[in-house]
Structures are given as C-alpha cells and as structure tokens.
N, C-alpha and C positions, 0 to 999 in steps of 0.2 A: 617408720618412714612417712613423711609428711607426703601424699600424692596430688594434693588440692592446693593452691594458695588462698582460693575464696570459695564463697559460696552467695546462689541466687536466690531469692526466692522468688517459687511459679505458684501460683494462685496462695494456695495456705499451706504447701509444703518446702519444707526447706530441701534446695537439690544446687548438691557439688558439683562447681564445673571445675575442667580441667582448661586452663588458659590456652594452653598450646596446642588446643584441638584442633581449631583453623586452620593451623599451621600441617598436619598429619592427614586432613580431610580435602579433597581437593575437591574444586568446586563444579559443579555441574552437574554432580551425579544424581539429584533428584531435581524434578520440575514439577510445579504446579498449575495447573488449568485455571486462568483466569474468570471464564466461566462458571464450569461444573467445579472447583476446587478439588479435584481428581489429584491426587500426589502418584509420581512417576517417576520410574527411571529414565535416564535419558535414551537409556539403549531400547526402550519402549516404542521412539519415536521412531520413525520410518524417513525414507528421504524427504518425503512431503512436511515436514516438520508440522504433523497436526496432532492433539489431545486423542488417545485410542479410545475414551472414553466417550464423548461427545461431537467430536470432528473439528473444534477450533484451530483453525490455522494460524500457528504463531506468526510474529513478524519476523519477517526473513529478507533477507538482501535481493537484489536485482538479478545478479550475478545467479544466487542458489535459485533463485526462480526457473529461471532462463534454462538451469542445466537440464531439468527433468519436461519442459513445457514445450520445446522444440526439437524438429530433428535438421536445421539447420538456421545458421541467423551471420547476418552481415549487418555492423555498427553504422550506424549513420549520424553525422555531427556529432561524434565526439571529440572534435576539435575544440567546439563550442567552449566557453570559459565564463563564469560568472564573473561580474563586473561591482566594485564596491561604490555604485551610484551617488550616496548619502556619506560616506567616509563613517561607517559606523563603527563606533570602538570593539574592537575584538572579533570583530567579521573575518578579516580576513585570513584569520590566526583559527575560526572557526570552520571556514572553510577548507584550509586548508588539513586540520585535521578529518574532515568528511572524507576530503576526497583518498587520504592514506587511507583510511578504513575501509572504503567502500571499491577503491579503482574507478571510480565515475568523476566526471567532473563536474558535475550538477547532478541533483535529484530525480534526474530523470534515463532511464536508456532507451535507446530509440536505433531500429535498423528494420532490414526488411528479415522475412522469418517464412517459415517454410515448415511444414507440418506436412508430411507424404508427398500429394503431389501438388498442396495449396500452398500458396505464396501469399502473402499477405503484408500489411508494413504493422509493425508492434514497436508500443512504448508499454516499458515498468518504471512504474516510480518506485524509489527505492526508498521506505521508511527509515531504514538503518544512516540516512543522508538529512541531517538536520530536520529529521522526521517529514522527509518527504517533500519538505515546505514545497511551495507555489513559488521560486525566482523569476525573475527575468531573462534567464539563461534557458532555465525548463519548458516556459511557457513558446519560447522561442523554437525551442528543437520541435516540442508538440506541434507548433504549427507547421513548421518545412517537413517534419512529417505526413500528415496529413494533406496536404499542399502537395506533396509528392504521388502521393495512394491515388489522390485527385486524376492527375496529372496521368500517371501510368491504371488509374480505372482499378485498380486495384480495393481492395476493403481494408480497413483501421482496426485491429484492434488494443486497446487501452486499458491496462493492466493499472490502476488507482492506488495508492495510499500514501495518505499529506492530512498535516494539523494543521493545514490554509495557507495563506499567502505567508511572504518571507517578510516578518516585520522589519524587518535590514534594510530592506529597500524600498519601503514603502507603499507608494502609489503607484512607483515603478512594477511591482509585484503585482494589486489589484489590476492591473490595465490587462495581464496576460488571461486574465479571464475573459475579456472581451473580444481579443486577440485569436485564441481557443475556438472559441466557441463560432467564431466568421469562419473560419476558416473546417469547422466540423459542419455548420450550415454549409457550406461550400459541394463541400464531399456530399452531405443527403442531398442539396438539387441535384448534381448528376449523376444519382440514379445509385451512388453505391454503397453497400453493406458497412456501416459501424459497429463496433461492439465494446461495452466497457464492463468488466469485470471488479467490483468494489470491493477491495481491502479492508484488513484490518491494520488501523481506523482510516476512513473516508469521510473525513472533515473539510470545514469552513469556505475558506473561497472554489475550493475544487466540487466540492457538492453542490456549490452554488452555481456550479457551469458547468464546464464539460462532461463530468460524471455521469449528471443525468440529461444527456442531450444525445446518445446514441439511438441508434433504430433498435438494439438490441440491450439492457439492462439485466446484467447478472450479477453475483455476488454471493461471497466465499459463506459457510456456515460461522454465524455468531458475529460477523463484522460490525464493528461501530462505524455507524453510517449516521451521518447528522448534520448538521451546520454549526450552531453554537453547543459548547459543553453544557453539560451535566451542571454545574455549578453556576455556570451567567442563565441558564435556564431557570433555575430554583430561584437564584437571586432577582431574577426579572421578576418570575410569575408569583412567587412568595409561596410557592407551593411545593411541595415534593413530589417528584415525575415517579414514573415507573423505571421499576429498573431496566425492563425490556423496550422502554423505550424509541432506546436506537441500535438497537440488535435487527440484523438483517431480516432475519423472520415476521419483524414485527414492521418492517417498512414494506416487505413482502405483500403481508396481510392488508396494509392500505395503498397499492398498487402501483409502488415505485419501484419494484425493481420485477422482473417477468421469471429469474428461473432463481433459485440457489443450487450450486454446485460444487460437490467437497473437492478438493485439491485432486483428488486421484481420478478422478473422472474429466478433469478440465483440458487437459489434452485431445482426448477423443470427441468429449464436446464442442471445441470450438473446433474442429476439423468437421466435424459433421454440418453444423453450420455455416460456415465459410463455403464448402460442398456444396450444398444444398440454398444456401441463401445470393449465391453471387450477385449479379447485377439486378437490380429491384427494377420492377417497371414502370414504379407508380410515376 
C-alpha cells in the first residue's frame, strides 16, 4: 500500500509527509509565544489570552477585551462611520470586511464603563480592525469621548493598539493626532484623571500622541511600544537595534511608561486607581 505521495526533506533527513494531513488536523490546537517561543496548547490559554509561560498578551479583539475588563459598559458613537476622503482603491471593500469581523465600525470602541462603583468613559482600539489604524472616524470618537469625561468630570481611560495612522486617508488621518491630543490637554487642565494602557503593538502616529500624553502610563507585559518599525530603524541608522528594544520593559526602564501590568490584574488595577486617583488638584 503506497501511504505517502511525497517526501520533504528537513535539514539532512529525508521525512514522508502525508498530504492530507491539513485536511485531518484542525487548526489551532497549538500556539506559539512570540516572545519566549513557548509552544502551547490552545486550551493552555485562559480567557485573558496570554503566554502561561512569560505573560505576553496576544492580540485580541475589542469586543474580547471588554468582556472580562468591565462589570458594566454603554456604546457611545457607534453610529460614527468612516468616510473614503481620498477615493482609495480597495478601501472600502476593506473596510467593510473589518467591520464583518470585528462588529465595530472603526477601529476604535468608545462608551462609558463601570468597574464596581467607578464610572468612567473607556475607548479600545481594536487591532483585529485594520490593525488598529489611526482614521478619521477613530480619532473623532476619541475625541467626543474625552470631550464628554470633560464635560461630566469624569476620568478617561484608553485602552491603545494601532500600526499608526490610516495611509487611506492620509493627512485626513495625521490631523486626529492633533485633534486627540487638544482635546486630552483639555481633560488634564480640569483637573481630571487620564489613563492609557499600551498594547500590543502601540505604534507610529498613536505613540506619537495620545499614548503618551495621560497623567497615568501603563502597559501590558512584552508590548511593542515604538514609533517607527524595527526595519525603517536599521534602515535609517545602518545599524542593528536591540531586540528588546521596543518591548514595554525596556521603555519602562527609560521612563516612558510608570507601571506594567499583566492582563489579569488590569481590572482591579484600574479600579483601584480610578478609586483612589479621582479629581487631581493640581
């Protein structure tokens, strides 16, 4: 009986695959640690979808966020709809596949949230949404968010993860960093409590602004936190960087961010702070 059609070879051994393996194996049942390269099963992972090895918090949707991080949350602007500014080819064909996958209509979610008996207004960006980008739609909710916390004295806080502005829309895109960031300036003069909590990854125009513009700077264990990649880096500086780089720990160390804290402790952390931090007096 013939069981093989081919064969591969792996390093300097010759080894028979069975073609139809794929097909018999379904997908998901081991993961790997981007980090530590820890191999894992999936049923390993916990709701907090982190590495049990090292504490890396995968990238996870809005929506999964939300489920285990609040004990109550009401949507705000998700009426909001991104707009195709530039007529970009394939935009909107892109978009609209985000928004099936995700249930958001931009890469951002935004409502007020409720942890015990603290209220507060909360936005997640949602990586799983054209990696998060920076639109014109997003930068827009973040601000009538914020604008609102203002408004009701309330505290912000900003759940991060974006590979930068949304090249689709261009300039339209860089302006919400300006945008952002008046309007978080807004919220520290009177007097109330911000907090951003940096994902992984926590790139380009978004680390260039509102990121790091809270009175409070946290972030998940192992996050890529940076502005430009890994490769326009090297390419600039003709060098080769470190690899820890732009690992949270290591922006930690040079005093950009004030706490790191793993997924399972972030609930009770920003409860405790929110608690304890409310109206600043400075």
């Amino acid at each position: 009986m013939k069981l093989y059609e081919k064969s591969n070879t792996l390093s300097e051994h010759l080894v028979k695959t069975d073609p139809r393996a794929d097909e018999r194996v379904p997908d998901g049942i081991y993961r790997r640690c981007p980090i530590c390269q820890t191999v894992f099963t999936a049923q390993q992972m916990d709701e907090y979808q982190t590495c049990p090895n090292c504490g890396y918090g995968f990238r996870i949707s809005a929506q999964k966020r939300l489920g285990w991080l609040v004990d109550d949350f009401k949507p705000l602007f998700s009426d909001l709809k991104p707009a195709d500014p530039l007529k970009f080819p394939g935009y909107q064909e892109k978009l609209a596949k985000a928004q099936v996958a995700t249930g958001l209509n931009d890469s951002v979610l935004t409502g007020k949230a409720k942890i015990k008996e603290v209220e507060f207004n909360l936005a997640i960006m949602d990586p799983t949404f054209i990696m998060g980008s920076l639109g014109s739609t997003t930068g827009e909710k973040l601000t009538r968010l914020i604008e609102v916390a203002t408004q009701a004295k309330q505290p912000v806080v900003i759940f991060t993860a974006s590979g930068g502005a949304r090249m689709q829309e261009g300039i339209h895109s860089l302006m919400q960093m300006q945008k952002v960031s008046t309007a978080l300036a807004e919220h520290h003069q009177a007097g109330l409590l911000s907090i951003v909590v940096l994902t992984d990854p926590t790139t380009g125009g978004v680390t260039a602004s509102f990121a790091m513009q809270a009175d409070l700077t946290l972030a998940e264990p192992h996050a890529l936190v940076g502005f430009a990649g890994r490769r326009v880096i090297e390419q600039t500086t003709h060098e080769q960087i470190a690899h820890d780089l732009q690992q949270a720990e290591n922006v930690l160390r040079h005093g950009f961010i004030d706490q790191i804290i793993p997924r399972q402790t972030e609930k009770q952390t920003l409860h405790q702070l929110l608690r304890l931090g409310g109206r600043r007096n400075d």
